[in-house]
C-alpha positions as CSV (number, residue, x, y, z in Angstrom):
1,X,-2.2,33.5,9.2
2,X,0.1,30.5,9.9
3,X,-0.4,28.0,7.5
4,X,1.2,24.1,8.5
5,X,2.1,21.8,5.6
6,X,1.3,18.3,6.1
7,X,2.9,15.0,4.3
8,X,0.0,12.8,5.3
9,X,-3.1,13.4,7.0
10,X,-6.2,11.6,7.5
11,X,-9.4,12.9,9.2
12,X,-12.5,11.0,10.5
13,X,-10.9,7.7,8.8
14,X,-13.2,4.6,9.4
15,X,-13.1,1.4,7.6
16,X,-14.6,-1.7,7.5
17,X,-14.9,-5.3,6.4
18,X,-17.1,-7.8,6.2
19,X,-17.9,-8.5,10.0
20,X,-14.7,-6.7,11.2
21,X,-14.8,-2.3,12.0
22,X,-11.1,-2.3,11.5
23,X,-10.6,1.3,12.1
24,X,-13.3,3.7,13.6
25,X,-13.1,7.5,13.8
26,X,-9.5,8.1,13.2
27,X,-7.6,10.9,13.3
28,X,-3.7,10.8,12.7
29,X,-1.3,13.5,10.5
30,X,2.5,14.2,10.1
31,X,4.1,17.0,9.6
32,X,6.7,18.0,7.6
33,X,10.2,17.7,9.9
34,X,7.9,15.2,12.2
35,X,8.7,11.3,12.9
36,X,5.8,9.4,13.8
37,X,5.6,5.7,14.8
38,X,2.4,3.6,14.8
39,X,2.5,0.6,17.2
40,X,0.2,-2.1,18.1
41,X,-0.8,-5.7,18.4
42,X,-0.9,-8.2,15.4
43,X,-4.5,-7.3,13.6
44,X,-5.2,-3.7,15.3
45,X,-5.3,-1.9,12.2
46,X,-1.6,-0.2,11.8
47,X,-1.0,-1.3,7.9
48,X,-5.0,-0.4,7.3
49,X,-4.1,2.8,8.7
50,X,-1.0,3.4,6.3
């Protein structure tokens, strides 16, 4: 069996405030050794995510 090590992971992440669903159902891990980059518009959740 193969086992990965992760740095960050996040499964099923949803989050919301008052009158805003400012991240639904997210899915999103890095690897160790892996570069990732999270890009969006202003507001779409990219600092809530981190």
């Amino acid at each position: 069996m193969v086992t990965e090590k992760r740095t960050l992971e996040t499964k099923n992440c949803s989050i919301e405030f008052p009158g805003v669903k400012a991240l639904d159902n997210v899915n999103f891990s890095v690897s160790v050794g892996e570069i990732r980059a999270v890009v969006g518009a202003n507001g779409a959740g990219k600092s809530t995510l981190m």
